[in-house]
C-alpha positions as CSV (number, residue, x, y, z in Angstrom):
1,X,3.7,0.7,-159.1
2,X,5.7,-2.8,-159.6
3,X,6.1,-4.7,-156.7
4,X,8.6,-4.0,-154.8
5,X,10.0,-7.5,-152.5
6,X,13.6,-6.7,-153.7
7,X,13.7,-3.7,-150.7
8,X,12.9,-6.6,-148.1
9,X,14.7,-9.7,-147.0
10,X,12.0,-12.6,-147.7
11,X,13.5,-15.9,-148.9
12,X,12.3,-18.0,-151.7
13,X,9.8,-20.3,-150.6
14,X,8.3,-17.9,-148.2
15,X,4.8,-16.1,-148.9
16,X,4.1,-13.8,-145.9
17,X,0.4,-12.1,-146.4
18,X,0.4,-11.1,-142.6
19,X,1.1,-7.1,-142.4
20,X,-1.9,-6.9,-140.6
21,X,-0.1,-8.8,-137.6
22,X,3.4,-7.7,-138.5
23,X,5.4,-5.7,-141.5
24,X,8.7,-6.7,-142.1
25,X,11.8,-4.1,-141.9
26,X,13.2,-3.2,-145.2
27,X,16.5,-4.2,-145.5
28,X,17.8,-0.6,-145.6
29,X,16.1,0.4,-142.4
30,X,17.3,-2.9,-140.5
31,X,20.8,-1.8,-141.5
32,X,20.5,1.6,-140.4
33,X,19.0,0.0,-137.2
34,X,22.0,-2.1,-136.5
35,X,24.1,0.7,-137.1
36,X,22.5,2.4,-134.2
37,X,22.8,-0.6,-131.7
38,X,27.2,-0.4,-132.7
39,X,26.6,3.8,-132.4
40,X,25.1,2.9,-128.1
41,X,28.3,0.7,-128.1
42,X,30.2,4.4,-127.9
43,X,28.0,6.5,-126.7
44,X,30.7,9.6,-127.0
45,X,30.0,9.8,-130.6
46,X,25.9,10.6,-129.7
47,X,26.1,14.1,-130.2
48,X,23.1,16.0,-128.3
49,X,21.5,17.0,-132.0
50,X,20.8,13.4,-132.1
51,X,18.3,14.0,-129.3
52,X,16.5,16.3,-131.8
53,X,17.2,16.1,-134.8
54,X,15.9,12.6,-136.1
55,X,12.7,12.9,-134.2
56,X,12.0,16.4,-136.0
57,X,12.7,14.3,-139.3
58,X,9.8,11.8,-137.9
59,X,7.4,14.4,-137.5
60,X,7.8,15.9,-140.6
61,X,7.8,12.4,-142.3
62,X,4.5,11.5,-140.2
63,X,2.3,14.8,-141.0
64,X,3.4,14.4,-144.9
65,X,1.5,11.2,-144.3
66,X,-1.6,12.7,-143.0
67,X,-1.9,16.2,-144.6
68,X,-1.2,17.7,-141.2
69,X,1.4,20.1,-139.5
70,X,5.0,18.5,-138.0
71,X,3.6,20.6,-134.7
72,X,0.6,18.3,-134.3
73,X,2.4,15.6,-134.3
74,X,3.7,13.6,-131.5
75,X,5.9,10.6,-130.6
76,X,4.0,7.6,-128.7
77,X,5.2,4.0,-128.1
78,X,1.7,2.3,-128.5
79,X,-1.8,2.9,-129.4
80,X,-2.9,2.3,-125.8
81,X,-0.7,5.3,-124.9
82,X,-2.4,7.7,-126.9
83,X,-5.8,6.6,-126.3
84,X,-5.0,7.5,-122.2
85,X,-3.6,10.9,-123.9
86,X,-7.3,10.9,-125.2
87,X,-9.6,9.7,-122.1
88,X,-7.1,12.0,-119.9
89,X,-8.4,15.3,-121.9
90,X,-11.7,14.3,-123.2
91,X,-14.6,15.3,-121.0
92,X,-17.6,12.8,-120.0
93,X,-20.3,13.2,-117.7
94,X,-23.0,11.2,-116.3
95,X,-25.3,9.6,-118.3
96,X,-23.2,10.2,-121.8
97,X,-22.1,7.4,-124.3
98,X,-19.2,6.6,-125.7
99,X,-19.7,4.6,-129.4
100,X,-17.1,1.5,-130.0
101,X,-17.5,-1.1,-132.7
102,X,-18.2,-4.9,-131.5
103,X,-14.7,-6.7,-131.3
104,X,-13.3,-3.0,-131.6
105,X,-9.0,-3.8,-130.6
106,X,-8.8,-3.7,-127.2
107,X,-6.0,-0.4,-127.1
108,X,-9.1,2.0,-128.2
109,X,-12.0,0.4,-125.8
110,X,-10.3,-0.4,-122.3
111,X,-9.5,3.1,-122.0
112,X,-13.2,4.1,-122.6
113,X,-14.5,1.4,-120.7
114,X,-12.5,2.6,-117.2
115,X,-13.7,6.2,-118.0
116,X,-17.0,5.0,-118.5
117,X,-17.3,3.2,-115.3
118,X,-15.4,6.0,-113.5
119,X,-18.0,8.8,-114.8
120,X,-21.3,6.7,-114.6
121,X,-21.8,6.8,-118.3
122,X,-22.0,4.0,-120.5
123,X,-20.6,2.2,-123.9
124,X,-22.1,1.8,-126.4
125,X,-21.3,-1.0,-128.3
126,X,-22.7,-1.4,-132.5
127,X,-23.3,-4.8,-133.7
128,X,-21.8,-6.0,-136.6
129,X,-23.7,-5.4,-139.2
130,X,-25.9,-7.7,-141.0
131,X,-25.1,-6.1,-144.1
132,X,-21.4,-5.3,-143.9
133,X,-22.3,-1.2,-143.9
134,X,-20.6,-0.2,-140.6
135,X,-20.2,3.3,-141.5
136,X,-24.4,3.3,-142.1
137,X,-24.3,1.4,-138.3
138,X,-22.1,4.0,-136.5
139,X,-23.4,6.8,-138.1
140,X,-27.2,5.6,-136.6
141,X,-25.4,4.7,-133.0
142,X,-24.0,9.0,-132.9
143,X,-26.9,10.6,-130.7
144,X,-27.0,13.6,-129.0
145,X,-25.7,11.5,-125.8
146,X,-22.7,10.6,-127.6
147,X,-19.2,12.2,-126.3
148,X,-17.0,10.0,-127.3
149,X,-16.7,8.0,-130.9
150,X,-13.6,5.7,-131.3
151,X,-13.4,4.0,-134.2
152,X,-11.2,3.3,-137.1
153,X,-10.5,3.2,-140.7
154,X,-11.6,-0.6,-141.3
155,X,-12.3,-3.1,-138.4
156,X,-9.6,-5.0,-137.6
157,X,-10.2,-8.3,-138.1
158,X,-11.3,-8.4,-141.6
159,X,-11.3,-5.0,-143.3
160,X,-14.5,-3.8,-143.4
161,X,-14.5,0.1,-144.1
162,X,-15.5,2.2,-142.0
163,X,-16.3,6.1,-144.2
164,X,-14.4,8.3,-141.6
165,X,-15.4,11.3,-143.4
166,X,-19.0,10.9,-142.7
167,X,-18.2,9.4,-139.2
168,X,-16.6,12.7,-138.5
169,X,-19.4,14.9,-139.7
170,X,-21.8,13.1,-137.6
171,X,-19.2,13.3,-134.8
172,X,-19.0,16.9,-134.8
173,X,-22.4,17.6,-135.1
174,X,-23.3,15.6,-132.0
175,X,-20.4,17.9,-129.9
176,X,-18.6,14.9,-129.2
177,X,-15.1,13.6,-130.0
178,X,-13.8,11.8,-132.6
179,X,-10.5,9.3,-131.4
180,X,-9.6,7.1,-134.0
181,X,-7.1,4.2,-134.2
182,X,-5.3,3.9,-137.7
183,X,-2.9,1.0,-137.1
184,X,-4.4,-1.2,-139.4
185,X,-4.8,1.3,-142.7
186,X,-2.4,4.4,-142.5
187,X,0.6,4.1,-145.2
188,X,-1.8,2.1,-147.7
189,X,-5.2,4.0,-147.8
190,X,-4.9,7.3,-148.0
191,X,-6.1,9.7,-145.2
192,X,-6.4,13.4,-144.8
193,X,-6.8,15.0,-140.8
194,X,-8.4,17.7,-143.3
195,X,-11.1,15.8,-144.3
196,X,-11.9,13.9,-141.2
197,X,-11.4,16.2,-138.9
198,X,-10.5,13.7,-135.4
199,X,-9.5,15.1,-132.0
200,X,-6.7,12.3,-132.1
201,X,-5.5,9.8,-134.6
202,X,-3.0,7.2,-133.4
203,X,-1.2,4.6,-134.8
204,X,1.2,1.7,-134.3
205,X,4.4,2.1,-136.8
206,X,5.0,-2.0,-136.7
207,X,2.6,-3.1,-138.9
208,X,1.4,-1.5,-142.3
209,X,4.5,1.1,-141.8
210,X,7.0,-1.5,-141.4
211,X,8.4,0.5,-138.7
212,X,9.9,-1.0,-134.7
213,X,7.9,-2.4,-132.2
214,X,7.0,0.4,-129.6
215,X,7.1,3.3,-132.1
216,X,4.2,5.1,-133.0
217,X,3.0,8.6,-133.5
218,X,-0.6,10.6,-132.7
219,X,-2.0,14.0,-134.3
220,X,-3.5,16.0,-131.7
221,X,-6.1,18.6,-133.4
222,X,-5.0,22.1,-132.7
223,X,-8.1,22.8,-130.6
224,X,-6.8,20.0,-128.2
225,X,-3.1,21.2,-128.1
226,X,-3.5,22.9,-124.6
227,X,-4.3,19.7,-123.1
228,X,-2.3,17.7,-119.9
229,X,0.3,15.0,-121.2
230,X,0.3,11.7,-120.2
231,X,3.5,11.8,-118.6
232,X,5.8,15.1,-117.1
233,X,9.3,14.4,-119.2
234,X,12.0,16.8,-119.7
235,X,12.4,16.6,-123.3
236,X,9.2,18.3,-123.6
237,X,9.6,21.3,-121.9
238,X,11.1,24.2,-123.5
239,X,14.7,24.5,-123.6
240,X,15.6,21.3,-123.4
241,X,18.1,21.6,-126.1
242,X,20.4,23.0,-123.6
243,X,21.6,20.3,-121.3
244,X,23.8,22.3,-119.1
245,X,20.2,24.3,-117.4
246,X,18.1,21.5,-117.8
247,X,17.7,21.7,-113.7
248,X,16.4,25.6,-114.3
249,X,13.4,23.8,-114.5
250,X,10.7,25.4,-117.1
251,X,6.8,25.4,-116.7
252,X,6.5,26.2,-120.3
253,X,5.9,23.5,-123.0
254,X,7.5,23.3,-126.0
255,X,5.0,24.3,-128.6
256,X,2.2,22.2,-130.4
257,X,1.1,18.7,-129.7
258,X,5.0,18.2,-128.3
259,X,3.9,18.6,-124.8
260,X,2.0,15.0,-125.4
261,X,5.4,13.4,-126.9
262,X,6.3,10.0,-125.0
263,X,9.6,10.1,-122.4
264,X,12.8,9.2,-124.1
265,X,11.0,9.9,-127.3
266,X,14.9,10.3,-129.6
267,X,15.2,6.5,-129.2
268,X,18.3,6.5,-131.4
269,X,17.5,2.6,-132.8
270,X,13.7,2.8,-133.4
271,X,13.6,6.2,-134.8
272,X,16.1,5.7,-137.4
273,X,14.1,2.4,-138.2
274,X,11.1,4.4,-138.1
275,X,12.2,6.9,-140.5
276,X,13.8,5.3,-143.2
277,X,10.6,3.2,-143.4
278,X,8.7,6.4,-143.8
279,X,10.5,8.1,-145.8
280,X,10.1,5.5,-148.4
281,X,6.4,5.2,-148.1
282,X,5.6,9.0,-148.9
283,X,8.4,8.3,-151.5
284,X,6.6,5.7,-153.2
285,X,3.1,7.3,-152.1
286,X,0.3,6.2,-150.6
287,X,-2.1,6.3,-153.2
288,X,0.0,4.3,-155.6
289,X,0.3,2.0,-153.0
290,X,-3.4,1.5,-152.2
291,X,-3.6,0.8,-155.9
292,X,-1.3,-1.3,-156.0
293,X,-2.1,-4.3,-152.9
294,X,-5.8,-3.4,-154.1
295,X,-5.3,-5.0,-157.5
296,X,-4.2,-8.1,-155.3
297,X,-7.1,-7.8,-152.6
298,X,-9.2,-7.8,-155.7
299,X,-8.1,-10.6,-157.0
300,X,-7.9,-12.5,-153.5
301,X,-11.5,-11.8,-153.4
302,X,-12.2,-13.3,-157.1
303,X,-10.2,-17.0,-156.3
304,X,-12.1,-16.7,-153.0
305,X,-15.3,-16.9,-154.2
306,X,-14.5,-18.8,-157.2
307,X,-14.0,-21.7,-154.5
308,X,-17.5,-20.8,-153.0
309,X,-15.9,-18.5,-150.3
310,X,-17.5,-15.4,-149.7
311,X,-15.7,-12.0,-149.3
312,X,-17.2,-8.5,-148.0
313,X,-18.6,-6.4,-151.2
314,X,-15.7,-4.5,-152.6
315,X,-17.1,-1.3,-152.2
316,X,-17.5,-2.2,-147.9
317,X,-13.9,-3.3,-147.8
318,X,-10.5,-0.8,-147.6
319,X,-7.5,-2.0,-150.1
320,X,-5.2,-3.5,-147.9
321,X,-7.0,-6.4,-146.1
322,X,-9.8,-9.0,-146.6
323,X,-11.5,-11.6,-145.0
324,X,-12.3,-14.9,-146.7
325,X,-14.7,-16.1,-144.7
326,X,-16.2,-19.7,-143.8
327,X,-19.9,-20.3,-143.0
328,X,-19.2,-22.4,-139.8
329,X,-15.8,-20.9,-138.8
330,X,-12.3,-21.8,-140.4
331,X,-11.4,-25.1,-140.2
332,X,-9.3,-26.3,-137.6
333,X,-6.5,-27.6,-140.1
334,X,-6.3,-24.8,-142.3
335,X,-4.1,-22.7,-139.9
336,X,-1.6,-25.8,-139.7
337,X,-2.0,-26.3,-143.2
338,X,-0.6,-23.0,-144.2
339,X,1.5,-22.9,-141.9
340,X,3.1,-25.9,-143.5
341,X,3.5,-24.2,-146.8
342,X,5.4,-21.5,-145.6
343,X,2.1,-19.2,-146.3
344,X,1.5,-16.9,-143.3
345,X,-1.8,-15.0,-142.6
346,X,-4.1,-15.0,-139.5
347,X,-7.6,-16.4,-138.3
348,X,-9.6,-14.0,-137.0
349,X,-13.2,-15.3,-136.0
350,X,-14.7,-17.2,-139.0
351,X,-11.8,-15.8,-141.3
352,X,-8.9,-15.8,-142.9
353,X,-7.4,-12.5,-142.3
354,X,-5.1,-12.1,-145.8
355,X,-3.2,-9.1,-145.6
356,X,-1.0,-8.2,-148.4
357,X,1.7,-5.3,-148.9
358,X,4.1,-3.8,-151.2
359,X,6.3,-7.2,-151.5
360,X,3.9,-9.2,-152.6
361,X,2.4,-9.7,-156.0
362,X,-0.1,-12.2,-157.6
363,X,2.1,-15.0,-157.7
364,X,1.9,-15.1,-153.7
365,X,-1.9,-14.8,-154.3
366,X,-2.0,-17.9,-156.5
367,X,0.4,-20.2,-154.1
368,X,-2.4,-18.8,-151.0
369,X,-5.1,-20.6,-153.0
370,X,-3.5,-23.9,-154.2
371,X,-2.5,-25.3,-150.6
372,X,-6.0,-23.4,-149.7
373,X,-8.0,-25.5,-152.1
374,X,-5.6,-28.7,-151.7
375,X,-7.0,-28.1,-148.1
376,X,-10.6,-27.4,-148.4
């Protein structure tokens, strides 16, 4: 795969390695989003289909991503939402623990730590490892106590992998439940529900999926389909599609994970951001796009500790973001430095979180690490 900046709208001069805090809209899904906003101008020409029919377009688009079904998919504005999906179904008693990862993001923990208080259990929280295994760490924190393991596909801050295959094995054979947040990996490492196995999988759509803000989707494991939704709405019950009984009022879900789907879920602007976005990414594929930004996390690893940086070993690191990290923290003019240049990624503890995606080739790689080394 070449690189592919001509879809997006990032001006000369401008070297943005920073999907891990935000991914751009491509320039075909902004217009298609601005044609929505004119569309609420006149809302006569919103026909009711348009309730349906580009959400069941966005599940489809979503469970191609994941190897799953469309009818274990549903619509969610935020990871925090579907982790209080999760703690509202999951069951925890007295004297169980629920495993987190240290300076685990805050959407898949505060949920855990309110049920934890409110059941008398406790969380338990892994260290970072000494040796950059979390996977090995995670796998020795799953006991028979465990009921709970949330976790995700890298940690956050500087891509460390986390082998969710094996973390679901050990999951299951513990009788606890797996809840995993994949904001920061799905859409550029590739991940099956088949081979991991979770009782949820939610993600933000704003970041690595260069979807809106407050658009996201979870997979809800068949066993867990029978569970109580966060909120009571009436686009989830069945017969909605008919808006003159809509006051016959039904008991009855509509079928699959749907019953979990967020209120106003058709949002006419987001959802035709969301999937044009998509529908290019399982066009291009997600394995070919792995490949690709891994070629340039690769070679962000090899300038990095050409300039006696040090990196996380490449096989304890996903494709799509790295961590060059300092000894004594980042310095304090580095960030300003950067930002200077026009060259946007994040600090995250002691490093620089560089975070590369399908616009970006090696070219951005190389302008990162002369201001970097100018700086150092």
């Amino acid at each position: 795969m070449k690189c592919q900046k001509e879809l997006f709208d990032i001006p000369d001069g401008i070297t943005y390695l920073n999907a891990a805090y935000m991914g751009p809209l491509m320039k075909t899904a902004a217009e298609l989003g601005a044609k929505a906003v004119h569309n609420k101008k006149n809302p006569w020409n919103i026909a009711i289909s348009d309730f349906f029919d580009p959400p069941a377009k966005y599940y489809q688009l979503a469970a191609e991503l994941i190897d799953a079904d469309a009818s274990d998919i549903a619509i969610v504005p935020s990871v925090s939402y579907g982790t209080a999906i999760a703690a509202k179904n999951i069951s925890l008693k007295a004297g169980q623990n629920i495993v987190i990862m240290a300076d685990q993001f805050p959407s898949n923990v505060y949920p855990w730590m309110e049920m934890a208080k409110e059941n008398d259990a406790t969380i338990n929280t892994v260290d970072w490892p000494a040796d950059g295994d979390w996977t090995k760490a995670l796998l020795a924190a799953i006991n028979e106590n465990t009921a709970i393991v949330a976790t995700a596909n890298a940690h956050w801050t500087n891509g460390t992998l986390i082998d969710l295959v094996a973390v679901g094995k050990k999951t299951r054979e513990v009788g606890a439940s797996l809840v995993i947040d994949l904001t920061q990996t799905l859409g550029v490492t590739p991940f099956s529900v088949k081979d991991v196995d979770p009782d949820y999988m939610i993600v933000g759509g704003y970041k690595w999926l260069l979807g809106p803000y407050s658009l996201g989707f979870m997979y809800v494991a068949p066993r867990n389909q029978d569970g109580k939704p966060l909120e009571e709405n009436w686009v989830t019950r069945k017969g909605a599609e008919d808006f003159a009984r809509l006051v016959d009022y039904k008991e009855e879900y509509q079928g699959g994970a749907r019953r979990f789907d967020m209120g106003e879920k058709s949002n006419f602007i987001n959802i035709a951001i969301a999937n044009e976005a998509l529908e290019k990414i399982n066009q291009l594929g997600v394995q070919s796009i792995s490949l690709y930004i891994k070629t340039l996390t690769d070679y962000i690893a090899s300038r990095a500790r050409g300039i006696g940086l040090s990196v996380i070993d490449d096989h304890l690191r996903v494709p799509n973001l790295i961590g060059i990290d300092f000894k004594d923290g980042v310095p304090d003019h580095i960030a300003p430095t950067l930002a200077k240049n026009k060259i946007y990624v994040s600090i995250r503890g002691d490093s620089i979180r560089v975070a590369p995606h399908i616009y970006n080739d090696k070219a951005d790689i190389d302008r990162l690490f002369e201001v970097l080394e100018g700086a150092l």
